[in-house]
Biotite code that builds the C-alpha atoms (Angstrom):
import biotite.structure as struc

atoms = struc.array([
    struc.Atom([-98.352, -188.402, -217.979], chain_id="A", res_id=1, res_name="UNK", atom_name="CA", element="C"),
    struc.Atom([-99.083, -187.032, -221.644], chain_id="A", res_id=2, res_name="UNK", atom_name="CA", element="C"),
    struc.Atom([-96.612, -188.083, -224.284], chain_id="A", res_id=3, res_name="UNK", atom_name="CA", element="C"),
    struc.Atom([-95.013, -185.305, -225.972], chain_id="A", res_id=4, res_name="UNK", atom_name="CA", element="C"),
    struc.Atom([-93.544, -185.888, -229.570], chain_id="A", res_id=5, res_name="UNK", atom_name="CA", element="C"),
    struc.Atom([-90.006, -185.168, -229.615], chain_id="A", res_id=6, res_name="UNK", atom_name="CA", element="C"),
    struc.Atom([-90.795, -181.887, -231.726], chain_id="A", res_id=7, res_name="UNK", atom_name="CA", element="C"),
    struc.Atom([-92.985, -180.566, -228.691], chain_id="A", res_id=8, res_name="UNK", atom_name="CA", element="C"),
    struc.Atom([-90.022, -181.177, -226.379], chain_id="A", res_id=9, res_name="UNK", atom_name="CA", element="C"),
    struc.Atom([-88.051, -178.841, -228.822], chain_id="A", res_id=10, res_name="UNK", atom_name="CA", element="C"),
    struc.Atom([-90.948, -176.125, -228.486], chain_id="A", res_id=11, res_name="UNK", atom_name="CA", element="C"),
    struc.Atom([-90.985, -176.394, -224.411], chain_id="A", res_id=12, res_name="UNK", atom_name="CA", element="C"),
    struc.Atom([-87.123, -176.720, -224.309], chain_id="A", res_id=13, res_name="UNK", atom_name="CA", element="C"),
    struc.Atom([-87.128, -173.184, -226.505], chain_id="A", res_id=14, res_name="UNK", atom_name="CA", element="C"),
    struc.Atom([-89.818, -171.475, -224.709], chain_id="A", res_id=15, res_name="UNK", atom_name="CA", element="C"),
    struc.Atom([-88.481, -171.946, -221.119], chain_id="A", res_id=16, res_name="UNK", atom_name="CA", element="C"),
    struc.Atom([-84.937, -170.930, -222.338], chain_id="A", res_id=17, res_name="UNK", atom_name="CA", element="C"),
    struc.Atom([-86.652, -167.937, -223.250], chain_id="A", res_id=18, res_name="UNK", atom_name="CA", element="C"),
    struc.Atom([-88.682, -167.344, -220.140], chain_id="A", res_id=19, res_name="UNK", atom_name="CA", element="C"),
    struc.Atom([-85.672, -168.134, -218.210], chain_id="A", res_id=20, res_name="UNK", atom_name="CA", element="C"),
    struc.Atom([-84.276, -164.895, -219.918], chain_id="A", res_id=21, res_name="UNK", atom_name="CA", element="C"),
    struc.Atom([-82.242, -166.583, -222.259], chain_id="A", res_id=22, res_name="UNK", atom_name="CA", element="C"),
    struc.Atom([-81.137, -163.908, -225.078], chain_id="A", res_id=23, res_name="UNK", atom_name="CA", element="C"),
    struc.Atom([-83.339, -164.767, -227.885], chain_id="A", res_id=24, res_name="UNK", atom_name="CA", element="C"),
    struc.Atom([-80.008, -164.799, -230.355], chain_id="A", res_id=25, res_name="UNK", atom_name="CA", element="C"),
    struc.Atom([-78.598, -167.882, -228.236], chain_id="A", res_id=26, res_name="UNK", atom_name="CA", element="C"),
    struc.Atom([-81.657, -169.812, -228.476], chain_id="A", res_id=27, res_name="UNK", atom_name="CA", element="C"),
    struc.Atom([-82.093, -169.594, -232.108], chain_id="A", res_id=28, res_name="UNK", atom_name="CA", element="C"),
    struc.Atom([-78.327, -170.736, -232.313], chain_id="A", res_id=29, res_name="UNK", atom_name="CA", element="C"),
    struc.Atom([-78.380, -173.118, -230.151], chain_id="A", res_id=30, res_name="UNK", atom_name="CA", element="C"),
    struc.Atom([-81.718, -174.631, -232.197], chain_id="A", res_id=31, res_name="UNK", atom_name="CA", element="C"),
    struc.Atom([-79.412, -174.167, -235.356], chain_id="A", res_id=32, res_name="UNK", atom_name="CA", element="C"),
    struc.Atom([-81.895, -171.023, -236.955], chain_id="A", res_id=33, res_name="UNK", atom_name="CA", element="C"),
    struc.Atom([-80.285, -168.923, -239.187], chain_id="A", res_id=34, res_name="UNK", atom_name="CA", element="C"),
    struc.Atom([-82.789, -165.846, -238.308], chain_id="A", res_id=35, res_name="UNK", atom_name="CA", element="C"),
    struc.Atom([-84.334, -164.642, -234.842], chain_id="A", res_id=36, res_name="UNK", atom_name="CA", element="C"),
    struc.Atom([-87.518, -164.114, -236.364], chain_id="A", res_id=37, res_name="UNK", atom_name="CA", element="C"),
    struc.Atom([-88.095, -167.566, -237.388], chain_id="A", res_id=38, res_name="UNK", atom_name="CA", element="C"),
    struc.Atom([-87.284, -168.727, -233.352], chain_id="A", res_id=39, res_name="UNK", atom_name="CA", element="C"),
    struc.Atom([-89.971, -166.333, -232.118], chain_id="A", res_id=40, res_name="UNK", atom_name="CA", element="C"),
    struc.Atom([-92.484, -166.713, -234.581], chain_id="A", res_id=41, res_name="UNK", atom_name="CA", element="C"),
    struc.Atom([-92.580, -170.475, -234.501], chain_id="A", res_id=42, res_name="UNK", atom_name="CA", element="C"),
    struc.Atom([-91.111, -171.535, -231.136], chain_id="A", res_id=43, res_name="UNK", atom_name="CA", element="C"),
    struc.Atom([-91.576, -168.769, -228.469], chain_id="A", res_id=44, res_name="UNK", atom_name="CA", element="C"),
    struc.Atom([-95.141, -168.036, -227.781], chain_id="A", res_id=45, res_name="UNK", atom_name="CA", element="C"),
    struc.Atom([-96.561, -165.896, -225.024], chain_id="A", res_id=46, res_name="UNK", atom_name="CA", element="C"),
    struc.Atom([-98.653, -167.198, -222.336], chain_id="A", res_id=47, res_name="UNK", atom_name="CA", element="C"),
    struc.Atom([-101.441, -166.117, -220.218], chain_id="A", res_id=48, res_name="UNK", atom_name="CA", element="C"),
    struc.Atom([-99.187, -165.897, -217.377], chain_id="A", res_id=49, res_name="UNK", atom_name="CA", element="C"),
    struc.Atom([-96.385, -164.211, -219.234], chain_id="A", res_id=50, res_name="UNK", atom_name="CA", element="C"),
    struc.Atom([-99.204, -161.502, -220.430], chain_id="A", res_id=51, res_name="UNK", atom_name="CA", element="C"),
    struc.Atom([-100.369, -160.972, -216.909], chain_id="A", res_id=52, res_name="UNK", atom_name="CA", element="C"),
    struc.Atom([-96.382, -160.202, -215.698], chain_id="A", res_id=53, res_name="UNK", atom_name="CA", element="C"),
    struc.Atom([-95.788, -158.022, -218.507], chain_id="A", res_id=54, res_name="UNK", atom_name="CA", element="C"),
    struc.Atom([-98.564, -155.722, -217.326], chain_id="A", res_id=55, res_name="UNK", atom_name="CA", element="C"),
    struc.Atom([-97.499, -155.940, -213.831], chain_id="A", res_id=56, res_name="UNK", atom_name="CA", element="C"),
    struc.Atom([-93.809, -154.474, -214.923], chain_id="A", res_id=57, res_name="UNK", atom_name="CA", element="C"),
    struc.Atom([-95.349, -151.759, -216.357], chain_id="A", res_id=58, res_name="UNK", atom_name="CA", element="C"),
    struc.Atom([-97.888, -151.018, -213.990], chain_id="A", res_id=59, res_name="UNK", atom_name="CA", element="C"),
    struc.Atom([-94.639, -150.999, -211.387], chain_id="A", res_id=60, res_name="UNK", atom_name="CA", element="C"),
    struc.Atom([-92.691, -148.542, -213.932], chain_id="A", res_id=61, res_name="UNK", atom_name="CA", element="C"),
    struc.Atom([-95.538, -145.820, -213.737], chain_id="A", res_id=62, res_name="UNK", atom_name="CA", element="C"),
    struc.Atom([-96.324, -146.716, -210.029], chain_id="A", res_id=63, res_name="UNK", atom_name="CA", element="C"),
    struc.Atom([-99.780, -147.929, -210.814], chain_id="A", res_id=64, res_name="UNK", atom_name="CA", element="C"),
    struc.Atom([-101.645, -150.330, -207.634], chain_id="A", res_id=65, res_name="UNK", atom_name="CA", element="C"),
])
């Protein structure tokens, strides 16, 4: 098993709160940010996966196979 720095546990705790749907206002409160921005910009990032789903939602909001 890789080790993980304790930081990188703080990333991958943020970023699953946040693809567990997680409002992103609670997450940067509960990591103690004073601004959203700051959460999403340095602990949420977007992942293959997460790129491939978003097109799939929108290909099911205009119907698209």
């Amino acid at each position: 098993m890789p080790r993980i720095p304790l930081h990188g546990a703080r990333h991958t705790a943020l970023s699953l709160m946040e693809k567990a749907g997680v409002p992103i206002s609670i997450i940067s409160k509960w990591a103690g940010h004073y601004d959203v921005r700051f959460t999403y910009s340095v602990y949420v990032h977007a992942e293959q996966e997460d790129l491939a789903e978003g097109t799939a939602a929108l290909g099911a909001i205009y119907k698209v196979n």
